[in-house]
C-alpha positions in Angstrom: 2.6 -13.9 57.3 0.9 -15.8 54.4 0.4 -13.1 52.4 4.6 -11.9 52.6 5.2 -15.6 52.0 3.0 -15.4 48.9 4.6 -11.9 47.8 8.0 -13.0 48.0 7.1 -16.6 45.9 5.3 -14.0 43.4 8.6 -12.4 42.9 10.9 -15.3 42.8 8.8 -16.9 40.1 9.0 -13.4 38.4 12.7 -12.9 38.5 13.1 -16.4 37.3 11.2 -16.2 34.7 12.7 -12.8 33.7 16.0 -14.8 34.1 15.4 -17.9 32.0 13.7 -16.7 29.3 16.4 -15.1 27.4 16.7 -16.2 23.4 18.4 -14.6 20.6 19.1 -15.7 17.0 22.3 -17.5 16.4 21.6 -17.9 12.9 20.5 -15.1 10.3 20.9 -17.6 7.1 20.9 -21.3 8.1 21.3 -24.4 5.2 19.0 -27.0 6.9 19.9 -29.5 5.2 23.8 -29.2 5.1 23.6 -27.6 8.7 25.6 -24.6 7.8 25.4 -21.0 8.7 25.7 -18.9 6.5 25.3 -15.2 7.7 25.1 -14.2 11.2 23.4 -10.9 13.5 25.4 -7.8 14.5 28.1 -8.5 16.7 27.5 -12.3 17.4 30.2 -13.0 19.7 29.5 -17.2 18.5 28.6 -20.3 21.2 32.0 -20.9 22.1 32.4 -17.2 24.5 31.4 -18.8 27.3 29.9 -14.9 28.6 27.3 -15.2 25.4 24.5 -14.9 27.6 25.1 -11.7 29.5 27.3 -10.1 25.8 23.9 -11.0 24.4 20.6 -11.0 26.0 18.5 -8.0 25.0 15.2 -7.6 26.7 12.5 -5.1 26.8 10.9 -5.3 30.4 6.9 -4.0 31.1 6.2 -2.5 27.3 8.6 0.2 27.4 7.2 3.4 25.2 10.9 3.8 24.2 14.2 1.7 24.3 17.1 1.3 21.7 15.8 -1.2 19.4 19.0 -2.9 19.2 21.7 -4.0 22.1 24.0 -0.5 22.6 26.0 -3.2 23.6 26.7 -5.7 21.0 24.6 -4.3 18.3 24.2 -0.5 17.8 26.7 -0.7 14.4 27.2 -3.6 11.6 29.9 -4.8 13.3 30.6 -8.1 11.3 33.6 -9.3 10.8 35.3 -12.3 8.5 34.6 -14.8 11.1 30.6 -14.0 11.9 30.2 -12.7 8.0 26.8 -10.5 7.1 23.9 -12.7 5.4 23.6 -12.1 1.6 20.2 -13.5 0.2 18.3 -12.2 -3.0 14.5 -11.0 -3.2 12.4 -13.8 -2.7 14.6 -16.1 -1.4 13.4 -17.9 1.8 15.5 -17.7 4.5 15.8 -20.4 7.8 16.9 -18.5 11.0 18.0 -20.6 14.0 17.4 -19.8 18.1 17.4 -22.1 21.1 14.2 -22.8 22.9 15.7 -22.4 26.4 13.0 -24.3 27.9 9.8 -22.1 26.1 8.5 -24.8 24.3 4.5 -24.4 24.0 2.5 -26.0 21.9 -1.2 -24.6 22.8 -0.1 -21.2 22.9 2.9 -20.5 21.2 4.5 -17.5 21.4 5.7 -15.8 18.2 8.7 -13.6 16.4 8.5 -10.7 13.9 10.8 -10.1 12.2 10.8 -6.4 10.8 12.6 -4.4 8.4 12.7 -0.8 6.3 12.1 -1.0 2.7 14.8 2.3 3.0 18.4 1.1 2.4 18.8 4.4 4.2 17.1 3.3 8.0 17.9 1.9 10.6 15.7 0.9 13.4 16.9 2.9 16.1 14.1 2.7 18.6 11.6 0.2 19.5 8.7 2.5 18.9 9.7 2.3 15.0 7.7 -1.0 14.8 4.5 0.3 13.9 6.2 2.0 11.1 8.0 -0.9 10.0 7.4 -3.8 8.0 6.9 -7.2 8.1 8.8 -10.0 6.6 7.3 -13.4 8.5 5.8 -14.3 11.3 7.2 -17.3 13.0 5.9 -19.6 16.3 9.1 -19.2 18.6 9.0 -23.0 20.3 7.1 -26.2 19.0 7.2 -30.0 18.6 6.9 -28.6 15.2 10.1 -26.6 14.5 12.3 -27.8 17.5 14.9 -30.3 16.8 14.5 -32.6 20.6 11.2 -30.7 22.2 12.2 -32.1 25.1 15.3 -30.8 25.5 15.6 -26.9 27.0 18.6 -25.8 24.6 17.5 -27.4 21.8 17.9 -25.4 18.5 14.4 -24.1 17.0 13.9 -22.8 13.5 11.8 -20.5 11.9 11.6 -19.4 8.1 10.6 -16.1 6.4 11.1 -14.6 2.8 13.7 -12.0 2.1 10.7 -8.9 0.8 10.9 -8.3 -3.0 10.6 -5.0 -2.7 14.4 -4.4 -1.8 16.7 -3.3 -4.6 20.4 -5.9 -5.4 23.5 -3.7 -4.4 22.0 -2.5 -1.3 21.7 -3.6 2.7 18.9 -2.9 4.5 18.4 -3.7 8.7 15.9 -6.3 9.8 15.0 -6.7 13.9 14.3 -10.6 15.3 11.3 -9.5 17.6 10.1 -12.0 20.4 6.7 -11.4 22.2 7.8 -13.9 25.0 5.2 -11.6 27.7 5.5 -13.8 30.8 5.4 -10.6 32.6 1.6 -9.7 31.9 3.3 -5.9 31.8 5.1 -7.4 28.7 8.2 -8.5 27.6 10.2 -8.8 24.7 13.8 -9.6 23.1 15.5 -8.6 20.3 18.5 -9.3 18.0 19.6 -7.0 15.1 20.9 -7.9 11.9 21.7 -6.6 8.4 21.0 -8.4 4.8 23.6 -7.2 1.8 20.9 -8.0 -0.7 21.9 -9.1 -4.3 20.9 -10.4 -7.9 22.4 -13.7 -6.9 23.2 -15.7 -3.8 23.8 -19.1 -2.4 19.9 -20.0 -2.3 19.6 -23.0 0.1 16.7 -25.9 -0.3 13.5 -24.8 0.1 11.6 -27.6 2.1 9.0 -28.0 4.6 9.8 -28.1 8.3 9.4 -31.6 8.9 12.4 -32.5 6.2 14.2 -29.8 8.7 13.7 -31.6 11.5 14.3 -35.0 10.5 17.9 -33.9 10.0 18.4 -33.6 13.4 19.8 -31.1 16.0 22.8 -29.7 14.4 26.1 -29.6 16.4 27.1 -26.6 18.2 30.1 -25.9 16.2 27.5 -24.9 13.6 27.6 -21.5 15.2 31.3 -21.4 15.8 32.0 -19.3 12.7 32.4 -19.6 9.2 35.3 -22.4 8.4 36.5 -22.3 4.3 35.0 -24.4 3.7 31.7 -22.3 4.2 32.8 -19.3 2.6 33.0 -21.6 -0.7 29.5 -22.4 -0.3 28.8 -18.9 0.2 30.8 -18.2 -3.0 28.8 -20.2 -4.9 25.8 -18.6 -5.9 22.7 -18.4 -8.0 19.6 -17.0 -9.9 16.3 -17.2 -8.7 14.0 -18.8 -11.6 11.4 -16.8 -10.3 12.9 -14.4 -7.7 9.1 -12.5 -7.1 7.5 -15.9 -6.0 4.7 -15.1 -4.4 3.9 -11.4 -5.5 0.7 -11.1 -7.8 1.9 -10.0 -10.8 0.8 -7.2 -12.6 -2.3 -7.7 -15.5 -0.8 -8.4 -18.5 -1.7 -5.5 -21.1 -4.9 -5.2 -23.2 -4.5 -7.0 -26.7 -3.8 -4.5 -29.3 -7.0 -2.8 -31.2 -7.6 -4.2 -34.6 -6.6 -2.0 -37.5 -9.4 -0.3 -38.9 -11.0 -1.5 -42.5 -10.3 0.6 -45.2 -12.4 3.4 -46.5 -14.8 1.9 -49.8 -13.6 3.3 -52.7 -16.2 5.3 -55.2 -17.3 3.3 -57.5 -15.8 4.4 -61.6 -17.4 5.4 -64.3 -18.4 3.1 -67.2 -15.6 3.1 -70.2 -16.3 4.8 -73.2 -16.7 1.7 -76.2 -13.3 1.5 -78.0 -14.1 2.5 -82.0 -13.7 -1.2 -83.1 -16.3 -1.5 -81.4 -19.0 -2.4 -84.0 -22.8 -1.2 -83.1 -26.0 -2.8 -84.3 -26.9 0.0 -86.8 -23.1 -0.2 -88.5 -23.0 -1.4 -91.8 -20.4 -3.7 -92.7 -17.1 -2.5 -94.3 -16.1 -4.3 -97.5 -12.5 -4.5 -97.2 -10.6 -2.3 -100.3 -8.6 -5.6 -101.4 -11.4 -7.6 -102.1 -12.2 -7.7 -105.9 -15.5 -8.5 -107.3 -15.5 -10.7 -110.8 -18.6 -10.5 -112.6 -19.4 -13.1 -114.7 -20.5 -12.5 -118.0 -23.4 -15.0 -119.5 -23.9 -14.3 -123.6 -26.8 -14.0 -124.9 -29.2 -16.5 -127.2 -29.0 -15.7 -131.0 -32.5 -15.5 -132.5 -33.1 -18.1 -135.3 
């Protein structure tokens, strides 16, 4: 009798914890310190649909080999729309993304996010198994005192940040996964949320600053994720240059100095002149010019006596 009592607690807990521990990202492209959004995932249906959690809980029960990667759902297309607008960012830019904690705060062990993407304009993830042949663009810790606004409080908003790869080329979009290892079942278990980055040459780049600045700000207000007002598509329209858009990627070496030019050749060494005829030699006698007269003087002579 103990042992069915035990059973069914075993799978109450379970179910529970299957149940609460939904999460999904609510925010692709978040301002934190204006509290904006800025882009959204595919198909976000926004906090106001009071059915958000069934439209948009995606989980991946016991490690499955193979499962669409993204909700068939809500998220099999980019299916964006004026209201819940794509994210646009530029190559290097760093990027906060916003989820609530749901009551998964853990500070020992936190668990963490990937988030993936193809460095193919052309691929989509269309399977979970693609994540070993995927990428990485951050790593994040999924619930903290660190990067949750109230700890305390289960729907608090959490916030993560990762840098948009350089390796993407402006003028294309390319399909990055959220990925949370949540694994309360010890078979595993994970959630995902899909979304696209149209990536440019220029963008609205928001402050870069550490997570504590973040949090001081406070928890934003839901209407955050309401959809963009137009007041936020003017701050989307106002965009920028990165100074230094491959921050963080080691630059090549610069190239080798040129080689010196080579000396010239020695020239060979010329022949003694020939003296010029003026040229008057020790032996020469000298010339008596043909103008020059001579007077002899003549001197009589004495008379005898």
């Amino acid at each position: 009798m103990h042992g069915k009592f035990a059973s069914v607690i075993f799978t109450l807990a379970a179910a529970a914890s299957s149940v609460l521990a939904h999460s999904w990202v609510d925010c692709v492209k978040y301002d934190p310190i204006s509290q904006l959004c800025l882009g959204y995932p595919r198909g976000y249906p926004g906090r106001q649909n009071v059915n958000i959690n069934t439209l948009y809980t995606y989980m991946f029960d016991a490690s499955p080999a193979s499962q669409p990667m993204c909700s068939p759902q809500q998220q099999s297309t980019m299916n964006y729309n004026d209201k819940f607008p794509m994210t646009t960012a530029q190559p290097g830019e760093t990027i906060y993304t916003t989820w609530e904690q749901n009551g998964h705060l853990d500070n020992a062990n936190p668990t963490k996010i990937e988030v993936y993407y193809f460095a193919d304009s052309n691929k989509q993830f269309t399977d979970v198994s693609q994540r070993k042949d995927a990428k990485s663009a951050g790593t994040m810790k999924f619930a903290t005192d660190g990067n949750c606004y109230i700890p305390g409080y289960p729907n608090t908003v959490c916030v993560g940040s990762w840098v948009v790869p350089t390796d993407l080329v402006p003028g294309q979009v390319y399909h990055f996964v959220w990925f949370w290892y949540f694994n309360a079942n010890p078979a595993g278990q994970w959630y995902s949320t899909c979304f696209d980055v149209q990536v440019n040459s220029a963008s609205h780049v928001v402050p870069t600053v550490d997570m504590p600045v973040v949090m001081a700000k406070g928890n934003p207000n839901i209407n955050y994720v309401w959809g963009v007002t137009d007041t936020v598509k003017s701050v989307i329209a106002n965009t920028t240059m990165l100074v230094n858009p491959n921050k963080g990627v080691i630059p090549p070496p610069p190239p080798p100095p040129p080689a010196p030019p080579a000396p010239p050749a020695p020239s060979a060494p010329s022949a003694p002149s020939a003296p010029s005829s003026s040229s008057t030699s020790p032996s020469a006698k000298p010339t008596q010019s043909s103008s020059s007269t001579i007077v002899r003087k003549c001197i009589p002579r004495p008379t005898p006596k």
